[in-house]
DRENDO-1510 file (C-alpha; in Angstrom, 1 decimal, always signed):
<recs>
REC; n; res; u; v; w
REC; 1; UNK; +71.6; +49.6; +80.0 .
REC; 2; UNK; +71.4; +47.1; +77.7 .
REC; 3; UNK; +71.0; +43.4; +79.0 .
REC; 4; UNK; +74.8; +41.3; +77.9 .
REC; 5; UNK; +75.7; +38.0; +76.9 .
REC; 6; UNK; +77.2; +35.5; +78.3 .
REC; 7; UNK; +80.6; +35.2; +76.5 .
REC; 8; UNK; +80.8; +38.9; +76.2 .
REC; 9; UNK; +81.2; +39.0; +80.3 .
REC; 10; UNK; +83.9; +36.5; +81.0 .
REC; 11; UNK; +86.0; +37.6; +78.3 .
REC; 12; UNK; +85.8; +41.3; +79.2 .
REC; 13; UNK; +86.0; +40.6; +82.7 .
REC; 14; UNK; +89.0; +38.4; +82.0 .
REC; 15; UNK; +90.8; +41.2; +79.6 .
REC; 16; UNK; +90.2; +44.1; +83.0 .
REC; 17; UNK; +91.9; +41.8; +85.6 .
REC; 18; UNK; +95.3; +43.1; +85.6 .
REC; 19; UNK; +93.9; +46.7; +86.1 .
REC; 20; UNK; +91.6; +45.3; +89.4 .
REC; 21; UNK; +88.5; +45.8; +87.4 .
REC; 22; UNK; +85.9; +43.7; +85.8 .
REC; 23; UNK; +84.2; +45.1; +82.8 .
REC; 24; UNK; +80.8; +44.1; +81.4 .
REC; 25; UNK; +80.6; +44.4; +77.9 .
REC; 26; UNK; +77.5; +43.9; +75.3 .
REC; 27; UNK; +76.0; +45.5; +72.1 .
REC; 28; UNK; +74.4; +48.7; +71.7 .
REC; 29; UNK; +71.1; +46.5; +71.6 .
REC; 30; UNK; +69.3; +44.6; +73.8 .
REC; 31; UNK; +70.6; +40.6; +73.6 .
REC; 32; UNK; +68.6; +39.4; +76.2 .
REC; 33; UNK; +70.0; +38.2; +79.7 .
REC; 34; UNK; +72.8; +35.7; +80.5 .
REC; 35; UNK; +71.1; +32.3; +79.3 .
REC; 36; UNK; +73.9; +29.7; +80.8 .
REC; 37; UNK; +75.8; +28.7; +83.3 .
REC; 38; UNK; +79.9; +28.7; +83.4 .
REC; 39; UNK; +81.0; +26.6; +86.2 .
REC; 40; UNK; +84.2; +25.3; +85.9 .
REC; 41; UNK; +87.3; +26.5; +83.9 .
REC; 42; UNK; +87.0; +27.0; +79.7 .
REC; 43; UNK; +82.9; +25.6; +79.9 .
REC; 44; UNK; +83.6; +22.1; +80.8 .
REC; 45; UNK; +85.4; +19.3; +82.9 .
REC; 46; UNK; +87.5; +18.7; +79.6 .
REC; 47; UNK; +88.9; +22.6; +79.5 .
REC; 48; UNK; +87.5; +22.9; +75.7 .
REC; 49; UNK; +86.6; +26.4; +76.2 .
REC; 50; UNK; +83.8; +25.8; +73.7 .
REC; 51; UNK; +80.6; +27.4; +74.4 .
REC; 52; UNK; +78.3; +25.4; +71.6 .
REC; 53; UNK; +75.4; +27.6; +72.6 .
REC; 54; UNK; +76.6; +31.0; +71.9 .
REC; 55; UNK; +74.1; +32.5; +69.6 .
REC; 56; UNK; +74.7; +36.3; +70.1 .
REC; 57; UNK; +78.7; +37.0; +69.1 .
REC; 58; UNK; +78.7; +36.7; +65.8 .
REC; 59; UNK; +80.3; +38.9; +63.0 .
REC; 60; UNK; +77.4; +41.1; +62.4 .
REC; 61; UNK; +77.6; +41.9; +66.3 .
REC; 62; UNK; +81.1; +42.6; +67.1 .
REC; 63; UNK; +82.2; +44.2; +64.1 .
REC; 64; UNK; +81.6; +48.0; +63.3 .
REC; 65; UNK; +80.4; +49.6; +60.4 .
REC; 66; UNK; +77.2; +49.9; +58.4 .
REC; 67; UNK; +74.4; +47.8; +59.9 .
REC; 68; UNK; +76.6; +46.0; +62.1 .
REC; 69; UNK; +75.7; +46.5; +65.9 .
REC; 70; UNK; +78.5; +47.8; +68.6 .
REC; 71; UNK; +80.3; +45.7; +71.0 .
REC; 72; UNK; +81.2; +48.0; +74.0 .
REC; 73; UNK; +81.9; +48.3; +77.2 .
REC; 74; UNK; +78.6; +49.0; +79.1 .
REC; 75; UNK; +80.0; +48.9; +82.7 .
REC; 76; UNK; +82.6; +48.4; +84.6 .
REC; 77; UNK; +83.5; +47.4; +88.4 .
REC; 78; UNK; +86.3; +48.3; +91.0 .
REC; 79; UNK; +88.2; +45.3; +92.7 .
REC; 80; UNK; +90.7; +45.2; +95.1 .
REC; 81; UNK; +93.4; +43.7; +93.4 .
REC; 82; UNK; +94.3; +41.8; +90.7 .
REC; 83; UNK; +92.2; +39.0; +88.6 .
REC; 84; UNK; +94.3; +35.8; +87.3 .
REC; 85; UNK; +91.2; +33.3; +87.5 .
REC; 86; UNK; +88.3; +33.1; +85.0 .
REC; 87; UNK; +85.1; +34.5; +86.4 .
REC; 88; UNK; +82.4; +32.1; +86.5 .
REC; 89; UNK; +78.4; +32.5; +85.9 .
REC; 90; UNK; +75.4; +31.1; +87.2 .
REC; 91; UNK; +72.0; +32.7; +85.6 .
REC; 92; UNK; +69.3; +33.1; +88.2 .
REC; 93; UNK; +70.6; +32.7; +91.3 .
REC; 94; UNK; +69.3; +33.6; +94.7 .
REC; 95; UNK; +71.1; +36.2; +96.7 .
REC; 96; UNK; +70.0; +36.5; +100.3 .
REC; 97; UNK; +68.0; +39.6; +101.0 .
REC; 98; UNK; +68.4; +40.7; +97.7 .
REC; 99; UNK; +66.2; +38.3; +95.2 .
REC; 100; UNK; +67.6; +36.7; +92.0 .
REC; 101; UNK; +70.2; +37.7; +89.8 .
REC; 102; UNK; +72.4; +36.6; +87.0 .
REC; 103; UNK; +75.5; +36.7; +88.6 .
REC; 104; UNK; +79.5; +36.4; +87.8 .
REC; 105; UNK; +81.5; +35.0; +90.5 .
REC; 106; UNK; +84.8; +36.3; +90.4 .
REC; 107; UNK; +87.8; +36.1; +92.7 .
REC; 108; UNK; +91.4; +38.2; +93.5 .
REC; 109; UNK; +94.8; +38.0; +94.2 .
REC; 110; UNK; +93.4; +39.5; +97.6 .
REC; 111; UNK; +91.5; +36.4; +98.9 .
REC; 112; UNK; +88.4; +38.2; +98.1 .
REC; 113; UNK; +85.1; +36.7; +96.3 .
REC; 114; UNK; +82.5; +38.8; +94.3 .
REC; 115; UNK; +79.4; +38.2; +93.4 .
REC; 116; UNK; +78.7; +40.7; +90.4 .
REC; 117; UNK; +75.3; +41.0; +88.7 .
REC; 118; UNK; +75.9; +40.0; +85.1 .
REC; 119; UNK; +73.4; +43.0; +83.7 .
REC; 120; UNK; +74.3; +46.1; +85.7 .
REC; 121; UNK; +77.8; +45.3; +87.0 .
REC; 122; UNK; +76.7; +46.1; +90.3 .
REC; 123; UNK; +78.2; +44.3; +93.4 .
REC; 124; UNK; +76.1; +41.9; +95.1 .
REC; 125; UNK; +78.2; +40.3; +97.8 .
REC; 126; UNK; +82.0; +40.3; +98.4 .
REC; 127; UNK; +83.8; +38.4; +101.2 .
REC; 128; UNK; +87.8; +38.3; +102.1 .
REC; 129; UNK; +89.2; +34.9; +103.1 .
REC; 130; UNK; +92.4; +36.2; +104.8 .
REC; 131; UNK; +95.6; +38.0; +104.5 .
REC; 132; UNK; +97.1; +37.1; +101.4 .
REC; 133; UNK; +100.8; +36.8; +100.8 .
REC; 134; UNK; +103.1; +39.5; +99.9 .
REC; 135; UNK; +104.8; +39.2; +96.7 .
REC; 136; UNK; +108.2; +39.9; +98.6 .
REC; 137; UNK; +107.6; +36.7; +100.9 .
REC; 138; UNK; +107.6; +34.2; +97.5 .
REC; 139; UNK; +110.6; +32.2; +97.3 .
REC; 140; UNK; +113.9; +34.0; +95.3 .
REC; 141; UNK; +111.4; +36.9; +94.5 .
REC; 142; UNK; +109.6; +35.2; +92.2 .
REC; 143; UNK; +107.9; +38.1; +90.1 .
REC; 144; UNK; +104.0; +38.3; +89.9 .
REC; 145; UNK; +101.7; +40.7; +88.4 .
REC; 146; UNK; +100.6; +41.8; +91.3 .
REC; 147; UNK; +102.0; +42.4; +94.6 .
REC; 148; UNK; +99.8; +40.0; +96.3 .
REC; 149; UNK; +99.1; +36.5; +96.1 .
REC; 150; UNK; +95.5; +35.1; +97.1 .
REC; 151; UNK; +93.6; +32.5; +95.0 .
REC; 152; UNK; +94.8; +32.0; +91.5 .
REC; 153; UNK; +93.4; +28.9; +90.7 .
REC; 154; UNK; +90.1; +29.4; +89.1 .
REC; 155; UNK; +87.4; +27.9; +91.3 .
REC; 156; UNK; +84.3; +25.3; +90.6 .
REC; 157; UNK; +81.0; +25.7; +91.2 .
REC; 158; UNK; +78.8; +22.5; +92.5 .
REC; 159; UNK; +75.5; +24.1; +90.7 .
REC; 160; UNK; +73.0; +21.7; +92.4 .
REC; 161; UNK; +74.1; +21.9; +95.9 .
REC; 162; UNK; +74.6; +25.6; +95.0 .
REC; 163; UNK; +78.3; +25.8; +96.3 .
REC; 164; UNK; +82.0; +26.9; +95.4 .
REC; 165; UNK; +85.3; +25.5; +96.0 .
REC; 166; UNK; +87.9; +27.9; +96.2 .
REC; 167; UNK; +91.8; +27.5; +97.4 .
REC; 168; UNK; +92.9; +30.6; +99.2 .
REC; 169; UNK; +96.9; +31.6; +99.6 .
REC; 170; UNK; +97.2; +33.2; +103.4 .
REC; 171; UNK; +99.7; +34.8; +105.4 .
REC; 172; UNK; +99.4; +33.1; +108.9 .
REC; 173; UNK; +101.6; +34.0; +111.7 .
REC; 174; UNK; +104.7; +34.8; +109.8 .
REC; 175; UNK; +104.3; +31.9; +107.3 .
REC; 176; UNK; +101.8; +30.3; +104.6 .
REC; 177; UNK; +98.8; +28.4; +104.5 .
REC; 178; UNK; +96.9; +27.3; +101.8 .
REC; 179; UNK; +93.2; +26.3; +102.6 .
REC; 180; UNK; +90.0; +25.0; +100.8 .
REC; 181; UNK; +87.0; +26.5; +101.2 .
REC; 182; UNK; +83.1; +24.9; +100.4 .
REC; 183; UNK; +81.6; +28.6; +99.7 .
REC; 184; UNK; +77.5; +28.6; +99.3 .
REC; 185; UNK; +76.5; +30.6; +96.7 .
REC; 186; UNK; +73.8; +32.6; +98.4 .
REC; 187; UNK; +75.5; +34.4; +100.7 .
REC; 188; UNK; +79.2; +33.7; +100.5 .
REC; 189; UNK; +79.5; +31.9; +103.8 .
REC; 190; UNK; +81.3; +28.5; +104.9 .
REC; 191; UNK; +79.1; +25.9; +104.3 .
REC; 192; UNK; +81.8; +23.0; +105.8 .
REC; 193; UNK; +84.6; +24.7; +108.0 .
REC; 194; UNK; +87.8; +25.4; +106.0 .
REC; 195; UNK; +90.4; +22.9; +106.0 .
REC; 196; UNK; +94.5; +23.3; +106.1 .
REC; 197; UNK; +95.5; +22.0; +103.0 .
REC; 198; UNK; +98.3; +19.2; +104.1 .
REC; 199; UNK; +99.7; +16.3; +102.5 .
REC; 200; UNK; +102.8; +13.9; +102.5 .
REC; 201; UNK; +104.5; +11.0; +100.0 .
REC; 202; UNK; +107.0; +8.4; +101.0 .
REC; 203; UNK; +109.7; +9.5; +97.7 .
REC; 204; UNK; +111.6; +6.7; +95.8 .
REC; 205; UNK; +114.3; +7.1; +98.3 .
REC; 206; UNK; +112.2; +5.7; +101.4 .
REC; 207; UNK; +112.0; +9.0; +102.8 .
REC; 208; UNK; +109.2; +10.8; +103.9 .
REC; 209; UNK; +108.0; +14.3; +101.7 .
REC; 210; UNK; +105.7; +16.7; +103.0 .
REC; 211; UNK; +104.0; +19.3; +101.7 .
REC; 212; UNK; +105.4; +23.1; +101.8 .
REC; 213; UNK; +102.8; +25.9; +101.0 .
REC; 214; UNK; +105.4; +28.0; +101.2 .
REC; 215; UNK; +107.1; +27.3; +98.3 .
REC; 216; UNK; +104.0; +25.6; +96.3 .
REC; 217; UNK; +102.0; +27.4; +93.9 .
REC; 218; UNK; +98.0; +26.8; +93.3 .
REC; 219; UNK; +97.7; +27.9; +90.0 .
REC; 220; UNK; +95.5; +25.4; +88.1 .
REC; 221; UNK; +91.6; +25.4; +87.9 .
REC; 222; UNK; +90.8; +23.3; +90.7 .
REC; 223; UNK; +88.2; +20.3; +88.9 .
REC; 224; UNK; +84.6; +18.6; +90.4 .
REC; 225; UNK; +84.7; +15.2; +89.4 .
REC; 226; UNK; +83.0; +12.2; +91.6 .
REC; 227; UNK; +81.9; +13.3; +94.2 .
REC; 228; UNK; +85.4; +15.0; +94.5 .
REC; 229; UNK; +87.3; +18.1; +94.3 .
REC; 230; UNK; +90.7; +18.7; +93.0 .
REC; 231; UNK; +93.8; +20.6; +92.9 .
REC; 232; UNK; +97.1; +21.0; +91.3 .
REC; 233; UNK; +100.2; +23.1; +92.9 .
REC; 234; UNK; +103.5; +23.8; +91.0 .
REC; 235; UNK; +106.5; +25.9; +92.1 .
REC; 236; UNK; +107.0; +29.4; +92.0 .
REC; 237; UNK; +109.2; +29.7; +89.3 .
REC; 238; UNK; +111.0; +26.9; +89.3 .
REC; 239; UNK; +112.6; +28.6; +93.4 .
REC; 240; UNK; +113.6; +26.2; +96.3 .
REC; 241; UNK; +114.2; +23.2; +94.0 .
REC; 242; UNK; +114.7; +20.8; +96.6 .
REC; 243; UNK; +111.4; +21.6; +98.5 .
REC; 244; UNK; +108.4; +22.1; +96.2 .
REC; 245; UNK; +107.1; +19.2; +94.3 .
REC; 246; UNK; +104.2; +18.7; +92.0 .
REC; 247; UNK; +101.5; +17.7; +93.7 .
REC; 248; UNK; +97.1; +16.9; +93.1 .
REC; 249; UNK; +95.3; +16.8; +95.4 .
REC; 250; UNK; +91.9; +15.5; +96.4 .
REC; 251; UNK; +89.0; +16.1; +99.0 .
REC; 252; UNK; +85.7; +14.9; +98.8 .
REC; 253; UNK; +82.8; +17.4; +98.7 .
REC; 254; UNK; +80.8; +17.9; +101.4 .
REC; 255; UNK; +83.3; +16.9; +104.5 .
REC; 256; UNK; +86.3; +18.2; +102.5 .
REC; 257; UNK; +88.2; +15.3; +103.8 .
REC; 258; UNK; +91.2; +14.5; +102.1 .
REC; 259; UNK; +91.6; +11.7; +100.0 .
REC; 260; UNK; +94.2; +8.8; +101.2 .
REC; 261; UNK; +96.3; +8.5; +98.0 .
REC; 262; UNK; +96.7; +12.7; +96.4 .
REC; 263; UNK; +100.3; +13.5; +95.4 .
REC; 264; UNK; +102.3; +12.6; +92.9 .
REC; 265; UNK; +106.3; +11.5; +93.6 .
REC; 266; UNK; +110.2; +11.2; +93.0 .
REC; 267; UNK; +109.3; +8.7; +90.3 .
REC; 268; UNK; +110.2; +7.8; +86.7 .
REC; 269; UNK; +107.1; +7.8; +84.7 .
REC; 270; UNK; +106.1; +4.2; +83.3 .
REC; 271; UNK; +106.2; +5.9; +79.8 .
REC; 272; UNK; +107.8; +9.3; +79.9 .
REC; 273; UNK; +106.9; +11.2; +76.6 .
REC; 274; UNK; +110.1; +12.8; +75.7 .
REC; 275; UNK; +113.8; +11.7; +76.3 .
REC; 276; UNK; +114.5; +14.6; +78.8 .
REC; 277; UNK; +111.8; +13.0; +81.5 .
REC; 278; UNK; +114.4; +9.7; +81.6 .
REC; 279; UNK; +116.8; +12.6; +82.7 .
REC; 280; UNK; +115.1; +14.4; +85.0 .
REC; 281; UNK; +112.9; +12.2; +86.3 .
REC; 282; UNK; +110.2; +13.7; +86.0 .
REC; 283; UNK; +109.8; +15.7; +89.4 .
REC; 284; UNK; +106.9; +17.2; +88.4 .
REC; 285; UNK; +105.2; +20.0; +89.1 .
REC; 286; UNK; +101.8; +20.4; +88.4 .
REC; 287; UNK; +100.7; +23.1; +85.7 .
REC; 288; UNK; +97.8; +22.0; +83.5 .
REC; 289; UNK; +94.4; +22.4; +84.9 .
REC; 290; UNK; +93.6; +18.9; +85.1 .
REC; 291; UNK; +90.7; +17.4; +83.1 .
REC; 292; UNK; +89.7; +13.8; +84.2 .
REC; 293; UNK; +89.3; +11.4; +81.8 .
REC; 294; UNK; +86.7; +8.0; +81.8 .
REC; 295; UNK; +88.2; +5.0; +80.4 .
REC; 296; UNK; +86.1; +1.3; +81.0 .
REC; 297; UNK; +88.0; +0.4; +83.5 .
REC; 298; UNK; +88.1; +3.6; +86.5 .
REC; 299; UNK; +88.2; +7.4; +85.9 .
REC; 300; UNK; +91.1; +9.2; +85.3 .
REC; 301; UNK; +93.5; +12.4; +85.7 .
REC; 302; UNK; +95.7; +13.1; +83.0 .
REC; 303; UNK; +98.2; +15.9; +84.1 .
REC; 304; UNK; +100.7; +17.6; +82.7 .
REC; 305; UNK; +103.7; +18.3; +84.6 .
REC; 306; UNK; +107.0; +19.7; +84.0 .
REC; 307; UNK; +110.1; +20.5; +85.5 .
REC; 308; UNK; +113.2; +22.6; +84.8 .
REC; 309; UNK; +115.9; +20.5; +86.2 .
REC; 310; UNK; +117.8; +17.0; +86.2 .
REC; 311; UNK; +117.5; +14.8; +89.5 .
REC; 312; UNK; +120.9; +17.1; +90.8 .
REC; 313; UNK; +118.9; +20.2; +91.6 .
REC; 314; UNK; +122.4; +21.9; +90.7 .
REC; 315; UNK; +123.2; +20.3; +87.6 .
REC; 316; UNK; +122.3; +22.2; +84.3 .
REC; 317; UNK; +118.7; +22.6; +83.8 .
REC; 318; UNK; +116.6; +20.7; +80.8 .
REC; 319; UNK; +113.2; +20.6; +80.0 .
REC; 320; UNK; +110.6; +18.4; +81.2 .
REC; 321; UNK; +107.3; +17.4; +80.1 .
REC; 322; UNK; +105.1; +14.0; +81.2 .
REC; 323; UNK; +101.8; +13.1; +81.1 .
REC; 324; UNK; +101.1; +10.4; +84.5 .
REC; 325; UNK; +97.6; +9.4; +84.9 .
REC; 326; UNK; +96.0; +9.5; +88.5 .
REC; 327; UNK; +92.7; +7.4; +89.5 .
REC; 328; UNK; +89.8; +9.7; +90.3 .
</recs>
């Protein structure tokens, strides 16, 4: 089987999700093997999605016809369940007992974690992180592709201390529980324990908010920036208005311990971008995988948020859209 490129595995792979496969595709010809590493969501901490070293897809190689060479599917691999996060690579890596590998790291809608070999499509590793939640438990039957719900934001790798971060949805004794997880890349075990993902804001109103993993959703690509991980949650379509908030969050690496200042509130952006977030207030929810941004004065978080109501949860719904900054 011939050796594929990089692009040409996390875009198949990313196509065969919804049918809980991934699918290695290459040309009819030998490329070479996987020359680069894909760690975080779309290449980079600013979500370009711009590989600049891609030197194999190019006309001549994914169109057919005279002299042109055949892009194809060259293997494929069962998962248990459905694939809504981007599979990440890292090219040489050490897999306990079972020497190096270019691997793809890629994740499901059942809590589970594969480690894929890039060139053959066989399975390396896999490990479950829990029960996920049944698509009949989300609040007013908010639809899904799938009938489960397990980690959907795509996780980041820490590439020198050879670790992942990956949030994992769980069904815990009749409720839900979201949890990060420090992953080592070797052999899929805990590096740090897991921790209970938990958080609380004093709102506007001088009352205190807390955080309901039962009605957020972890959607966006969680983000490694200074010596810190992060994550957004948002609603699950737009159910239980007057319980799920937007909200990012931060740990730092290594202890996982939470940061002291990590949600956003009931308040009025300083300079909402459209008219409609002076109406509604801009109670966000969180949606765009964040990418921080360095000005001279501290590191930064833009996010965009949105939300489909004014500050009555039953008055007429209008769109939202803001863009508050958080210190990294």
């Amino acid at each position: 089987m011939a050796p594929i490129s990089l692009r040409s595995a996390l875009v198949a792979a990313v196509l065969a999700g919804s049918f809980g496969m991934v699918q290695l595709c290459g040309t009819a010809s030998a490329v070479g093997p996987v020359s680069e590493n894909v760690t975080t969501y779309h290449y980079d901490n600013l979500r370009t999605g711009w590989n600049p070293n891609e030197t194999v897809l190019t006309p001549k190689t994914v169109l057919r016809g005279s002299g042109a060479m055949t892009f194809k599917m060259t293997s494929f691999t069962s998962l248990d369940e459905q694939v809504d996060t981007q599979p990440l690579i890292v090219t040489g890596q050490t897999i306990k007992n079972m020497g190096t590998h270019d691997v793809v790291y890629v994740t499901t809608e059942n809590n589970s974690i594969y480690a894929i070999d890039a060139n053959s499509g066989a399975i390396l590793l896999k490990r479950n992180l829990g029960t996920p939640v049944p698509i009949e438990d989300l609040p007013g039957g908010c639809g899904n592709n799938s009938g489960n719900v397990g980690i959907g934001g795509t996780p980041v790798i820490d590439l020198p201390n050879n670790i992942m971060y990956v949030i994992s949805y769980l069904s815990v004794n009749g409720g839900e529980a979201y949890y990060l997880h420090e992953i080592n890349l070797t052999t899929l075990a805990d590096v740090t324990p897991r921790v209970l993902v938990r958080a609380g804001a004093k709102l506007t109103n001088g009352k205190n908010f807390l955080f309901h993993a039962s009605v957020s959703r972890q959607r966006a690509a969680l983000l490694l920036a200074n010596g810190n991980v992060y994550a957004g949650f948002a609603s699950f379509c737009d159910q239980a208005a007057d319980q799920s908030r937007g909200w990012v969050l931060g740990w730092n690496t290594g202890t996982l311990t939470p940061l002291a200042a990590n949600d956003l509130t009931n308040k009025l952006a300083p300079t909402p971008t459209t008219s409609s977030c002076r109406r509604c207030g801009c109670r966000a929810t969180a949606w765009r995988p964040p990418p921080p941004a360095t000005s001279t004065s501290s590191p930064a978080i833009p996010t965009l948020t949105a939300r489909r109501s004014t500050a009555s949860t039953t008055s007429p719904k209008v769109s939202c859209r803001c863009l508050p900054t958080f210190r990294l």
